[in-house]
C-alpha positions as CSV (number, residue, x, y, z in Angstrom):
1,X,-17.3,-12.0,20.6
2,X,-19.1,-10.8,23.9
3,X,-19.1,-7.9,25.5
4,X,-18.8,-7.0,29.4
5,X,-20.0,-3.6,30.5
6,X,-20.0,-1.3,33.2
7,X,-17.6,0.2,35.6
8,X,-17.3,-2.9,37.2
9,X,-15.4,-4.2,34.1
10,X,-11.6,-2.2,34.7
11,X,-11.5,-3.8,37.7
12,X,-12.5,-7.3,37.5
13,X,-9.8,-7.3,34.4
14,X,-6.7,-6.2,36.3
15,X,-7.2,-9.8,38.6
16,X,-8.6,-11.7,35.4
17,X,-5.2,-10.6,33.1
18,X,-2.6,-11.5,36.1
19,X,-4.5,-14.8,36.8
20,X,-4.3,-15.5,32.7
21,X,-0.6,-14.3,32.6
22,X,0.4,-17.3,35.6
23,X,-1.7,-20.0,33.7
24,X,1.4,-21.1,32.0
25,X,3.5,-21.0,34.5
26,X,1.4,-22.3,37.2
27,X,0.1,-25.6,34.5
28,X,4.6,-26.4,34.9
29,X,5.2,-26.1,38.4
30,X,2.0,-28.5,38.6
31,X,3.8,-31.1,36.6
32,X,7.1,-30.3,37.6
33,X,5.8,-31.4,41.1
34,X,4.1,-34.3,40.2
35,X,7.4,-35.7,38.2
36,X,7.7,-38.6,40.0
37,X,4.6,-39.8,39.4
38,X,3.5,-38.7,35.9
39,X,5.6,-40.1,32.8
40,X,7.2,-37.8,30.8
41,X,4.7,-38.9,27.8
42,X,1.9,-37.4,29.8
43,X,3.4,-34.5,30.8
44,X,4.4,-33.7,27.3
45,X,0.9,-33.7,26.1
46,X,-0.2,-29.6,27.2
47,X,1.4,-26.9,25.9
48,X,0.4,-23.6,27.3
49,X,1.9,-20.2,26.0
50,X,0.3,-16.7,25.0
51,X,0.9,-13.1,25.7
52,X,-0.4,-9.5,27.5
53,X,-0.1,-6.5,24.8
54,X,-0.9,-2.5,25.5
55,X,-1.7,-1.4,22.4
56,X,-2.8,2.8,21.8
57,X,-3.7,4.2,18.5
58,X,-5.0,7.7,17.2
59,X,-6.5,9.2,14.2
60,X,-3.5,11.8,12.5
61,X,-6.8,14.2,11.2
62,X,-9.8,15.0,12.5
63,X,-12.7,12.9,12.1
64,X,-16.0,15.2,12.6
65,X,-18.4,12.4,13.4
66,X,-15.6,11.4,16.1
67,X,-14.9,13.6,19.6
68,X,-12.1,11.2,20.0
69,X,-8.9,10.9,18.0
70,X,-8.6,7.3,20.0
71,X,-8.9,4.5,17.4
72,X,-7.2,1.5,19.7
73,X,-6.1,1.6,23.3
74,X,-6.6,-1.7,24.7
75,X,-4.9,-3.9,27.4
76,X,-5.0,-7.5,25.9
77,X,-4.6,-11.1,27.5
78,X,-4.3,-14.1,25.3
79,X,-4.0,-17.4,26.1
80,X,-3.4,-20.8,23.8
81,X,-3.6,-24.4,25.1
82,X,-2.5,-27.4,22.4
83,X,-3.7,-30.9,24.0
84,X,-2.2,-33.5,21.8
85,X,-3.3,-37.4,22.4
86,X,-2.7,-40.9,20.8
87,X,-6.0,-40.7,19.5
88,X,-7.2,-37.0,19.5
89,X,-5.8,-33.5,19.6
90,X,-7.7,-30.6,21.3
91,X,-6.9,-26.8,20.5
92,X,-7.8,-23.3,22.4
93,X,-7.2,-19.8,21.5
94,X,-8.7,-17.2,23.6
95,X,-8.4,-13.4,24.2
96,X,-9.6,-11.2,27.1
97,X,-8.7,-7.5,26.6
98,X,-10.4,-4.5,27.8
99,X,-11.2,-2.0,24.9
100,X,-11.1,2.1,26.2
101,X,-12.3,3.2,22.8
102,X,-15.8,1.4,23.4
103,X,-15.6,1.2,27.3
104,X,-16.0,-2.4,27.3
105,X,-14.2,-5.6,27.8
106,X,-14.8,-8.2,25.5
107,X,-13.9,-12.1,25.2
108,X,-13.1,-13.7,21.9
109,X,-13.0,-17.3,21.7
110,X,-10.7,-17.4,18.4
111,X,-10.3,-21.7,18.9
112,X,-12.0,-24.2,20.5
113,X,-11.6,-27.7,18.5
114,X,-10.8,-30.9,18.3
115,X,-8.5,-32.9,15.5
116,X,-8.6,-36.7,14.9
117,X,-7.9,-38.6,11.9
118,X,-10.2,-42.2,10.2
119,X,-10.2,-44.4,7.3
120,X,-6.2,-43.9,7.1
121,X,-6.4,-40.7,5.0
122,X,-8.7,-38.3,6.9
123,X,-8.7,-35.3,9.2
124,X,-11.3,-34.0,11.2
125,X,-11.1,-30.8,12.6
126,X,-14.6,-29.8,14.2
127,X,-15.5,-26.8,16.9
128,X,-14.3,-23.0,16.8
129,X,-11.9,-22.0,14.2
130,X,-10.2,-20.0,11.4
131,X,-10.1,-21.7,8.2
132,X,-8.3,-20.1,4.8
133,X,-6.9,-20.7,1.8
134,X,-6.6,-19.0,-2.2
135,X,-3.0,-16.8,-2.8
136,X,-4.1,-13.6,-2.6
137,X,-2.0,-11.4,0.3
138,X,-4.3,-9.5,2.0
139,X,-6.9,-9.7,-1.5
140,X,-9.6,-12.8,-1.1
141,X,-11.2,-13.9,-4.4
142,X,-12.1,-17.2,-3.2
143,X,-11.7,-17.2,0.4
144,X,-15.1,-16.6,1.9
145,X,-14.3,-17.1,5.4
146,X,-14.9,-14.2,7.9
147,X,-12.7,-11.1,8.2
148,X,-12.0,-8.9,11.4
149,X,-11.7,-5.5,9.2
150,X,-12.1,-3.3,12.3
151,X,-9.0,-5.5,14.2
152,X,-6.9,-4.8,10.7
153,X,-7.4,-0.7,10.2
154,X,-6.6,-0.3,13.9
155,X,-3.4,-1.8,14.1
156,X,-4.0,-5.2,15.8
157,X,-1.6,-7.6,14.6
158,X,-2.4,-9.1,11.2
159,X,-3.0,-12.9,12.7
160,X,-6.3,-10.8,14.1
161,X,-7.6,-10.1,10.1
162,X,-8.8,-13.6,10.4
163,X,-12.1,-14.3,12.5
164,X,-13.1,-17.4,13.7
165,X,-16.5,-19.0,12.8
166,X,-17.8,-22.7,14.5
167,X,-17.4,-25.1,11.9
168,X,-16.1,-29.0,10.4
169,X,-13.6,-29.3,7.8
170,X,-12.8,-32.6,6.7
171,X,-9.3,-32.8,4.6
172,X,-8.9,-35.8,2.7
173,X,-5.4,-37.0,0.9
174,X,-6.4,-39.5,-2.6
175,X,-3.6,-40.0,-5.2
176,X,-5.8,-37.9,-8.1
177,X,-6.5,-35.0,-5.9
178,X,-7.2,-33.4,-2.5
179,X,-10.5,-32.6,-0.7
180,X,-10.9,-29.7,1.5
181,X,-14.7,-29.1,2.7
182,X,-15.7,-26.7,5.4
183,X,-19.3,-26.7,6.7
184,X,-20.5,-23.4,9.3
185,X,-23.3,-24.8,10.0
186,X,-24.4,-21.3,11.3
187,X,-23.5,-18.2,8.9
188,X,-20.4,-16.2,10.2
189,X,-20.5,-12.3,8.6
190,X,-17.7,-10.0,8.4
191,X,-16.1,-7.9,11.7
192,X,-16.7,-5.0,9.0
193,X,-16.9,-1.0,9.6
194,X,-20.3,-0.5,10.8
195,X,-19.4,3.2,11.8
196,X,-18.8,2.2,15.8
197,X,-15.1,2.5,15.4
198,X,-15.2,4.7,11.9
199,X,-17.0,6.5,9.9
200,X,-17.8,5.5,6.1
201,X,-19.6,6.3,3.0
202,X,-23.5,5.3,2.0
203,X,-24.6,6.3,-1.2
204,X,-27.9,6.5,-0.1
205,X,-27.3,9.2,2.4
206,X,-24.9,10.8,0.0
207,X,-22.4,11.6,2.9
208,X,-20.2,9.9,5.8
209,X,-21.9,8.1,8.7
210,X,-20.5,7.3,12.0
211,X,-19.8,8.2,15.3
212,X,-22.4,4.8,16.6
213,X,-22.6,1.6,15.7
214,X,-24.7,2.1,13.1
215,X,-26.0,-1.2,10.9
216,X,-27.8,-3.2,11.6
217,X,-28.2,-5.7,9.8
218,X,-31.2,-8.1,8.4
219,X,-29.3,-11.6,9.1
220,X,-30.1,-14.7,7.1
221,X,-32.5,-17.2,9.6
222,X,-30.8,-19.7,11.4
223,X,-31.7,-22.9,10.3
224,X,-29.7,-25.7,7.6
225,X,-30.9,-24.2,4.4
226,X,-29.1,-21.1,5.3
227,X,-25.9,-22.7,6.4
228,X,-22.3,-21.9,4.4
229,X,-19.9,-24.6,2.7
230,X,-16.8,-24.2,1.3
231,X,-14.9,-26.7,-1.0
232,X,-11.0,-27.0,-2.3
233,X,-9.7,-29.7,-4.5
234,X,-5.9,-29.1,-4.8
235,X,-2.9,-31.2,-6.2
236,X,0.7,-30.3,-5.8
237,X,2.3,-31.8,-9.1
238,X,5.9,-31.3,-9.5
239,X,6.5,-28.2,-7.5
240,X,3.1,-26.7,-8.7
241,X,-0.2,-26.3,-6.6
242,X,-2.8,-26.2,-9.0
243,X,-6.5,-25.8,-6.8
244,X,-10.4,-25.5,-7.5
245,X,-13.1,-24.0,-5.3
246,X,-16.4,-23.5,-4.7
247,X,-19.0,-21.8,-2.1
248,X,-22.4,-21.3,-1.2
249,X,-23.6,-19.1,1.1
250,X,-24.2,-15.1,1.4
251,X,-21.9,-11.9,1.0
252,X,-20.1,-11.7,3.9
253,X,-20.9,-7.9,4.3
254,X,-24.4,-6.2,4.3
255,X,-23.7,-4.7,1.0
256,X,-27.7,-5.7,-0.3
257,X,-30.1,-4.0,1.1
258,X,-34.2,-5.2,1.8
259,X,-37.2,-4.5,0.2
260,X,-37.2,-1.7,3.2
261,X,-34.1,-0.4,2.4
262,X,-32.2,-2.1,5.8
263,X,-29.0,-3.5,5.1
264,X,-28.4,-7.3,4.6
265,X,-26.7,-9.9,3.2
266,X,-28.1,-11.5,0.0
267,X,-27.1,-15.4,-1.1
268,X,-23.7,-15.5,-2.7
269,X,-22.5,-18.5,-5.1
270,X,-18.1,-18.8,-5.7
271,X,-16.5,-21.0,-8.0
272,X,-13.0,-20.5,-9.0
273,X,-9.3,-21.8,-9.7
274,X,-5.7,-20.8,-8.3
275,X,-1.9,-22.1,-9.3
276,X,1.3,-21.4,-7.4
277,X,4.4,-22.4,-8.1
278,X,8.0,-21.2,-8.9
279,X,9.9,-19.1,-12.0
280,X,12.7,-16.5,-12.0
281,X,14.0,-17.4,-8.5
282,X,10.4,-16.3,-7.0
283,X,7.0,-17.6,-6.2
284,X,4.2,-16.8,-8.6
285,X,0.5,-16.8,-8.1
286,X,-2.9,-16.5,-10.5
287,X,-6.4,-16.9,-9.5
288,X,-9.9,-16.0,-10.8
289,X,-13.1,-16.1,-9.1
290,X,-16.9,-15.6,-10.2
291,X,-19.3,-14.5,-7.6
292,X,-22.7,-15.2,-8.6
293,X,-25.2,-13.0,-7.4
294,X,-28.2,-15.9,-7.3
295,X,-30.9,-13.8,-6.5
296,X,-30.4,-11.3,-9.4
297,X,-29.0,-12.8,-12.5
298,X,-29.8,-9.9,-14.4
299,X,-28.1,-7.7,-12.2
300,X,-31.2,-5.3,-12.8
301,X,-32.1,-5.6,-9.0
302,X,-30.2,-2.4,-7.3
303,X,-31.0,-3.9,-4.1
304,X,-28.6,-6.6,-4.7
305,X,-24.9,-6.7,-5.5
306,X,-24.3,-7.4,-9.4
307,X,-22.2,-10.5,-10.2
308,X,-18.2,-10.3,-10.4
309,X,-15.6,-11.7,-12.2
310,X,-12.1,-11.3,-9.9
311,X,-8.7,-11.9,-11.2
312,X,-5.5,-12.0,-9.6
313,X,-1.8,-12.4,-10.6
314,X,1.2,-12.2,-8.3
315,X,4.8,-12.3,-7.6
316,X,7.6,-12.5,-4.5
317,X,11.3,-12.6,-5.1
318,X,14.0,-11.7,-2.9
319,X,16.1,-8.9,-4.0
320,X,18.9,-9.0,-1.6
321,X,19.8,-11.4,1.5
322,X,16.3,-10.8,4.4
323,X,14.7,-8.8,1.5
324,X,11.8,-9.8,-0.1
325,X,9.3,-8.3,-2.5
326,X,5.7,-8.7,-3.4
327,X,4.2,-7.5,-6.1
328,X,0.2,-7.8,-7.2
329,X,-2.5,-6.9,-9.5
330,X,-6.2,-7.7,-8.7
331,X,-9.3,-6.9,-11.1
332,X,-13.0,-6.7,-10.2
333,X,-15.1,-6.9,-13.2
334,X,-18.9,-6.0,-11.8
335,X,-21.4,-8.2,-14.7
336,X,-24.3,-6.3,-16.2
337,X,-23.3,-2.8,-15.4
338,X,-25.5,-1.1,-17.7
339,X,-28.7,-2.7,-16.0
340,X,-26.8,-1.7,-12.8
341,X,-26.1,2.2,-13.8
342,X,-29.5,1.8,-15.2
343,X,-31.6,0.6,-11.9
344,X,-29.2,2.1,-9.5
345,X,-30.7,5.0,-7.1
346,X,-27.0,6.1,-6.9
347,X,-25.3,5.9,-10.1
348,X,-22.8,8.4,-9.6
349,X,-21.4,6.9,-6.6
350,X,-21.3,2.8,-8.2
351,X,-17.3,1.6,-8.9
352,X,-15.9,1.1,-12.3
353,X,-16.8,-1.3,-14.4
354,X,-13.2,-3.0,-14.1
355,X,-12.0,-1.6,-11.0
356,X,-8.2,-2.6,-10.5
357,X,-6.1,-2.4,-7.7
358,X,-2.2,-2.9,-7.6
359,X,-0.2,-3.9,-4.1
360,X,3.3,-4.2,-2.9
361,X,4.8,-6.0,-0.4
362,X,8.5,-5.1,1.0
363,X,9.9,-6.7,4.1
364,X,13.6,-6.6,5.4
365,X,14.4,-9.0,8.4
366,X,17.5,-8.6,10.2
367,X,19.7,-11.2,11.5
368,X,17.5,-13.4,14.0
369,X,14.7,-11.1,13.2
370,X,15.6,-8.4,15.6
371,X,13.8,-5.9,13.5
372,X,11.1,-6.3,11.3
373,X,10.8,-3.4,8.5
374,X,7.7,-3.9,6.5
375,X,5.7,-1.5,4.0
376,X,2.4,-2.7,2.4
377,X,0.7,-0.5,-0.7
378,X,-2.3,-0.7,-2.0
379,X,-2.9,1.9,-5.1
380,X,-6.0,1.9,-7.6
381,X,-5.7,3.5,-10.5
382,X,-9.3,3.4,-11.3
383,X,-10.3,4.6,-7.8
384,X,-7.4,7.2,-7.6
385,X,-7.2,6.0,-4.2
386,X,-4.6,4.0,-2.1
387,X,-4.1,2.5,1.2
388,X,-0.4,2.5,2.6
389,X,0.4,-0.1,5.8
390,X,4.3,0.9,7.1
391,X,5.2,-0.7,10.3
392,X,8.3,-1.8,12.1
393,X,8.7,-4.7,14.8
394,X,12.0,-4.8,17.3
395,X,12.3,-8.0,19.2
396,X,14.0,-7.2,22.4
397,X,14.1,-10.5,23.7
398,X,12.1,-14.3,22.9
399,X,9.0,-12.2,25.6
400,X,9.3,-8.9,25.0
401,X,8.4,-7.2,21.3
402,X,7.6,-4.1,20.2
403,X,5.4,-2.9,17.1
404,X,4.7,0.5,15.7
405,X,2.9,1.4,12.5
406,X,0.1,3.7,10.8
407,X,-2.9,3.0,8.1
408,X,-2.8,5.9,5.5
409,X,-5.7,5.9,3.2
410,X,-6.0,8.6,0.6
411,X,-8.3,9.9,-2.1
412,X,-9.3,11.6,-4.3
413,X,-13.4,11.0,-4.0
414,X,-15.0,10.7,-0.5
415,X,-16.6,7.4,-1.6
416,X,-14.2,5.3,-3.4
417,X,-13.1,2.2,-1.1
418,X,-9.8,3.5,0.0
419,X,-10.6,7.0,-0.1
420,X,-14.0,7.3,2.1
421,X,-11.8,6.1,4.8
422,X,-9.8,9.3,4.8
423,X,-10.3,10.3,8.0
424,X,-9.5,7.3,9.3
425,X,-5.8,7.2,9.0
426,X,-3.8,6.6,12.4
427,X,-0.6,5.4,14.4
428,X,-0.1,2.7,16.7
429,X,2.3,1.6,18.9
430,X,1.7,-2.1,20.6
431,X,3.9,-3.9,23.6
432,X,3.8,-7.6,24.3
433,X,4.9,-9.8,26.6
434,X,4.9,-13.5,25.8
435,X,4.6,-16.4,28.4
C-alpha cells in the first residue's frame, strides 16, 4: 500500500476518481465501435466493473490520545479488470481513495495475477493476491495469510479484512487427495493496530498508546530462508470436506519483542486439521491448530510468544425463510504458562491459560436482498470482554447501495483483547456507486 502526500494530493484525486469511474464505460464504447471488425469472442474477453464509495466514521466516546473523533472519512475508487484467454487468464483489483483521517491518498494494488493451467490437473495462479482458507468466520486457526485489522474496526467493507501479499499457489486435483501450496516469497505482516488510527494496550508501558503510528517494527531480512509457505490437502468425500495444513513462517503481528525490547515478529510453525459438512439441516465446522513457537520450545523466553493449541467448533442453520444463524466457540490454550507467568516482566497483564471466546452470526435478507440486517458478537467469558458488529445494507438499485454500522467493544479490564479497544468504538455510514 503507498502513500501520496501533500496538498497536492485532494486535487490530483478529484480528476484521477472521475477518470477511473469512465474506465468501464469508455473500455465498451471502444468495442462497441470497433464491432465490425472485432469478433464477438474477442470482445468478450475484458470485463471491467468497480465502484466510488464516501465512507465517514466517528468514535461514540472520547479517545484522549485522539483530538479527533474521525475514525474513517474517505472517498474511494476501485477498479477490477478480469482478462480471460484460451490459454491464460489475467486478474486486477485496485483501489485509489483519499484518506482525511491520515491526510493522505493511498493506492492499494489488492490483485495483479495471472491463472493458467498444465499437466491436465493443475492451476497456476502467480502475482498479487488474497489467498484463504480453514472454517473459522472471522476466527483464523490455520489461515496465516495477512489481515487488514485497521480496514475491519473502521467499517470498511468485510472483503477489505483480507490483504493481499505477492505470491504462487499451485492447486492440484489427484483422486486420493487435493494439494493446495502457497509460496510468498517475500513475508507479508498483518495491517494491524499500530496506534496511527487507535490507540491500544502494551504491558510494558502499563497503559494505552496512540495518537502516532507508533511500531515499528524489526522485520525478518528479505532473502529465501525467510520466505512463508502454506500447505492444504483436502478431500470432499460424500458431502464432507475433511482438510490438513501446515505453515512456516513468522507471527503475523509484532507480538515478540528483540533482545532490545523493539517489537518484531519471531518464526512461527502451524500444523492442523478441519472438517465441514452437514447435520440437523445446517452446516457444521471443527478445526484445531498448534502454533509452534520454534524459537522458544520451553516457552521460558518472555520475549517470544508461548506455543498454542486453538480449537474451534461451529454451526449455521436457518431458522426461518432469509434467516440464518451462526453460532461458534473458539479456544486458545497458551503451552507452558507457568514458565510464561514465571519469566514474564508483565504477569498480571498475560491472558488465560485457556482463553475462550464465543460468536454469533445473525443475518436476515429480504426479498432480492433489498436490505441486509446483520449482527456479529463476539463475547469471552474468560476476558469479560466482547466485541459487537451490527450493520444494515439497503440496495437501492444494481449501482447504488448504502451501508451503516458501528464496532462496540467493551470491558471490563483496559488490556484484555476486546476490552483495550474501548475507546475505539464508532459508527459508519458508507455510499457506493458501482460501474
Amino acid at each position: 500500500m503507498r502513500k501520496m502526500t501533500g496538498a497536492w494530493s485532494q486535487s490530483i484525486l478529484i480528476a484521477v476518481l472521475s477518470a477511473l469511474s469512465l474506465a468501464a464505460s469508455a473500455a465498451e464504447d471502444e468495442f462497441d465501435a470497433w464491432g465490425d471488425e472485432w469478433t464477438e469472442e474477442e470482445q468478450s474477453n475484458w470485463l471491467w466493473g468497480g465502484f466510488i464509495e464516501a465512507a465517514y466514521g466517528q468514535r461514540l466516546q472520547t479517545d484522549p490520545l485522539f483530538a479527533d473523533k474521525q475514525t474513517l472519512s474517505e472517498i474511494r475508487s476501485h477498479v477490477e479488470g478480469d482478462y480471460s484467454g484460451d490459454d491464460i487468464d489475467f486478474s486486477f483489483r485496485g483501489d485509489l481513495w483519499y484518506d482525511d483521517v491520515l491526510n493522505d491518498t493511498e493506492l492499494d494494488i489488492r490483485e495483479l495475477s495471472i491463472s493458467f493451467s498444465a499437466f491436465g490437473n493443475t492451476d497456476f495462479k502467480l502475482g498479487r493476491q488474497i489467498s484463504t482458507w480453514g472454517t473459522g468466520d472471522l476466527l483464523f486457526l490455520n489461515d496465516l495469510f495477512p489481515k487488514d485489522w485497521k480496514s475491519f474496526f473502521s467499517g470498511r467493507e468485510d472483503t477489505y479484512l483480507k490483504a493481499p501479499a505477492d505470491a504462487v499457489r499451485i492447486t492440484s486435483y489427484f483422486d486420493a487427495v487435493n494439494v493446495d501450496l502457497v509460496w510468498m516469497p517475500v513475508f507479508t505482516d498483518d495491517r494491524y493496530i499500530d496506534g496511527e488510527r487507535y490507540s491500544f494496550f502494551t504491558p510494558l508501558a502499563g497503559q494505552h498508546v496512540g495518537g502516532r503510528d507508533l511500531i515499528e517494527p524489526v522485520m525478518p531480512d528479505k532473502n529465501i530462508g525467510n520466505s512463508e509457505i502454506a500447505l492444504r490437502l483436502y478431500k470432499n468425500i460424500e458431502g464432507t470436506e475433511y482438510a490438513v495444513y501446515g505453515y512456516r513462517g513468522f507471527d503475523k503481528q509484532p507480538v515478540g519483542l528483540t533482545t532490545n525490547f523493539e517489537p518484531t515478529f519471531h518464526r512461527r510453525d502451524v500444523l492442523g486439521a478441519s472438517v465441514r459438512g452437514n447435520v440437523a439441516d445446517g452446516l457444521y465446522n471443527l478445526e484445531v491448530a498448534y502454533h509452534d513457537a520454534i524459537e522458544d520450545p520451553d516457552g521460558a523466553d518472555p520475549l517470544v510468544k508461548n506455543s498454542q493449541w486453538r480449537f474451534l467448533m461451529g454451526y449455521e442453520t436457518e431458522l426461518m425463510a432469509r434467516m440464518t444463524l451462526g453460532v461458534q466457540y473458539y479456544l486458545e490454550w497458551t503451552q507452558d504458562y507457568d514458565a510464561l507467568l514465571a519469566n514474564s516482566p508483565t504477569p498480571l497483564f498475560e491472558a488465560e491459560e485457556k482463553r475462550s471466546v464465543v460468536t454469533a452470526r445473525l443475518t436476515y435478507r429480504t426479498v432480492k436482498d433489498k436490505w441486509i440486517w446483520s449482527l456479529f458478537a463476539f463475547y469471552s467469558p474468560t476476558d469479560e470482554d466482547s466485541y459487537i458488529r451490527p450493520s444494515v445494507n439497503y440496495r437501492l438499485s444494481d449501482e447504488w447501495q448504502f451501508t451503516a454500522g458501528a464496532n462496540i467493544f467493551n470491558g471490563q479490564k483496559r488490556h484484555t483483547f476486546f476490552g483495550q479497544f474501548e475507546d475505539a468504538t464508532n459508527a459508519y455510514l458508507r455510499v457506493r456507486y458501482n460501474f
